[in-house]
Structure formats: C-alpha cells, structure tokens
N, C-alpha and C positions, 0 to 999 in steps of 0.2 A: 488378321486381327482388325476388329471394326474399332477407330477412334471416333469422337463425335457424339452424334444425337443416337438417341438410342429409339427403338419403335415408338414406343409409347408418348414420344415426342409429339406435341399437336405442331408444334412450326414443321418442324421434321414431317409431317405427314402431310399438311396443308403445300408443302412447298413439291413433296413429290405428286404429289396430285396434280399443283398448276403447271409441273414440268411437264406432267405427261399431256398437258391441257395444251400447253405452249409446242409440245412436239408436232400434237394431231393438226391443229392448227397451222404450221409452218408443213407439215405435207400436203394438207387441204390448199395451198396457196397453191402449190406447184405443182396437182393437180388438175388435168385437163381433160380428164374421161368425164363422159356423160352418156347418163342409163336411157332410154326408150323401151316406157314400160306400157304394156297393153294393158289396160286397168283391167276391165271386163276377165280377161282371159287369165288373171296372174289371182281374180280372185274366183272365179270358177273352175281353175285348174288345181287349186291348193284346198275347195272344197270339194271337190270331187275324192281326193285324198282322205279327208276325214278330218282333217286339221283346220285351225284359223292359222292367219298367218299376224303376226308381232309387226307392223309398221314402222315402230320405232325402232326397233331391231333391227331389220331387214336396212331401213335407212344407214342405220348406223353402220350394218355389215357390207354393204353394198361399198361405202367410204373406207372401208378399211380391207377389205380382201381385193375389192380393183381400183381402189384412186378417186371412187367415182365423188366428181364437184358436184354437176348438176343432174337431178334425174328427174326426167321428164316421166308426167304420170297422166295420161291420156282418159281420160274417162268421159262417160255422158254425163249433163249436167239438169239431176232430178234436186229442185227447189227443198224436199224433205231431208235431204242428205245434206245440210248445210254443217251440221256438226262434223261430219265425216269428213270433209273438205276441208273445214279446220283443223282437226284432227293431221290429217296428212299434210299441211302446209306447216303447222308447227313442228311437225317432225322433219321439217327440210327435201318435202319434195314440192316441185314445180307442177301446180298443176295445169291440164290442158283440157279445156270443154270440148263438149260436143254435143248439141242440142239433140237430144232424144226425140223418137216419134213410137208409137206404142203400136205393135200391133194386136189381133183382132182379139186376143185374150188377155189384153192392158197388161201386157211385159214391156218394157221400156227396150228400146235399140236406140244404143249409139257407138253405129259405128268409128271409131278413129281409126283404121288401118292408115286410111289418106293421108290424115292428121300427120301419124307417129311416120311414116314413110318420107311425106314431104318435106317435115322439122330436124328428121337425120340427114338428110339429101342437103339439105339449104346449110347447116350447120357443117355439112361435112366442106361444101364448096365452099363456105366461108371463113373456114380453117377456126372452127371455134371450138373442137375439141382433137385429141392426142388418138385417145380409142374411146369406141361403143360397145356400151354393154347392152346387148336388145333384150327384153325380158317378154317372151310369149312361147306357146304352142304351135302359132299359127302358120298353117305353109301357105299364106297369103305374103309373108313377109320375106320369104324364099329370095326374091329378085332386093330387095335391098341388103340380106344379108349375104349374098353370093358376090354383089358390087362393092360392100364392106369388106369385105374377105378381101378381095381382087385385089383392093388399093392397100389393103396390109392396116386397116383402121379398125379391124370388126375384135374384141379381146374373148368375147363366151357370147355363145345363146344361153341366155337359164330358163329353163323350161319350167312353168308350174306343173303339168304333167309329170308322168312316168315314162319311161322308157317308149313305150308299147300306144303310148297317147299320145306322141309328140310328132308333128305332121313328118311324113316322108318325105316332105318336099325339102324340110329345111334337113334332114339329116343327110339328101343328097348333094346341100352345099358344100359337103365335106369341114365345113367350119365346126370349131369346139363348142361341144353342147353340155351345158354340168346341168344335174336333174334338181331343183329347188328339195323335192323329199329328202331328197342324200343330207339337207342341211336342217331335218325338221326340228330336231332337239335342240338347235339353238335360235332359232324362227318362230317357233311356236307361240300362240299367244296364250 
C-alpha cells in the first residue's frame, strides 16, 4: 500500500526527478573513467553503417553504461564546423584539435592517432583516470590498447564499425570489443 503523494503530484514528480538528478550526479563525482574517442573514425564508421549517430545520447550513454567523466574527442580543426564543436562541447565532450591539411582533391586530413595515443599514455602515468574506454576501428591503436589491457585499465574497445570492419589488429589484443551497431536504436539520431 502507497501512503503519501500520489503521481499526479508536481512536488512528487519534481522531487523524483531532482533525486534522480542528485544520484547521476554523485556517480559522476566518483567516476574516473575516461573515453578516447577518434572523431574521424567514430563518424565515418557509424556512416558507413547507414545511420547518424545522437551526440547527446551517445554522451549521455557513454556516462551511464561505463562511469565515463571525461571523454576526450579528438578531431581535425575545420573553421566551418564551428557549430559542431559547439555542439559537442555542450553535450559534455572534451574537445581535441588537430590542424588539418587537405590533400590533392581538398578532403581535409587530421590525423589525431598521435593526439588520442599520447593523452591516454600521459593521463594513464598520471593516474588521472580508473578505466579507458577507446572508441575507434582503428589497428593503429593496437599498441595502446594491448598496454591498456596489460595494466588492467583498458574496460571496451567500441568499434563504430561491424564486426567484419574492425581492424584485426585490435581483435588480436584479445581486449573486449562491443560493436557500436548492436547499440543503434538507442544512438541513433
């Protein structure tokens, strides 16, 4: 038997809201994982797929399925995408430039492999997070994610790819790989 406020209560409803505001909040504190996310690769991997991918979602899911505080979102830095920057920084990711240079049929390259490799390494020997979530395809990333693993700090690769797309390099780290698609009904934009 329910005593008390009954649904249709607006305190009652205001009050379970900020409860649940005040919970995510006080996990968020005592969370210490942080994401290392390939921009390039995490948005040409989930368009290759056929889908867009939800930002705010993904942020949001990302905090709530691994802990993750801070996630780091590596991209090249084109002047016209200023909106999109904002975009992703109000949705609570960290961004990381990296100056573009175009090659011979003005496609923009910026690579951050260096970037996103260096900032988990540096972060990792500074003890500034618990676990790493890496988010790419890429078996360039093979040798940090084999070193993650080793020290017991690495928690998922998420691949924006497919199974069948996801480099062999990093499935031979033996580290846990979940496939971003498997999550597309709730990602989706």
């Amino acid at each position: 038997m329910h005593v008390g406020l009954c649904r249709n209560d607006k305190a009652f409803f205001y009050s379970c809201k900020l409860g649940r505001l005040v919970i995510k909040l006080k996990r968020m504190e005592g969370a210490k994982n942080f994401a290392y996310i390939d921009g390039a690769n995490l948005h040409k991997g989930i368009k290759s797929l056929g889908w867009d991918l939800d930002y705010k979602k993904f942020r949001v899911w990302l905090s709530d399925k691994y802990d993750v505080k801070t996630a780091y979102l590596f991209i090249g830095l084109i002047p016209k995408n200023k909106e999109l920057y904002k975009h992703l920084q109000e949705n609570g990711f960290t961004l990381v430039f990296k100056e573009v240079v175009y090659d011979d049929g003005g496609r923009a390259k910026g690579n951050c492999d260096a970037d996103l490799v260096l900032q988990a390494t540096r972060d990792f020997y500074e003890s500034k997070f618990e676990k790493a979530v890496i988010i790419t395809s890429d078996g360039d990333y093979a040798s940090l994610v084999k070193f993650l693993n080793d020290k017991g700090k690495l928690t998922v690769i998420l691949s924006p790819q497919n199974k069948e797309k996801c480099s062999i390099l990093l499935k031979r780290t033996n580290a846990k790989i979940a496939y971003m698609n498997d999550q597309r009904a709730m990602l989706h934009y």
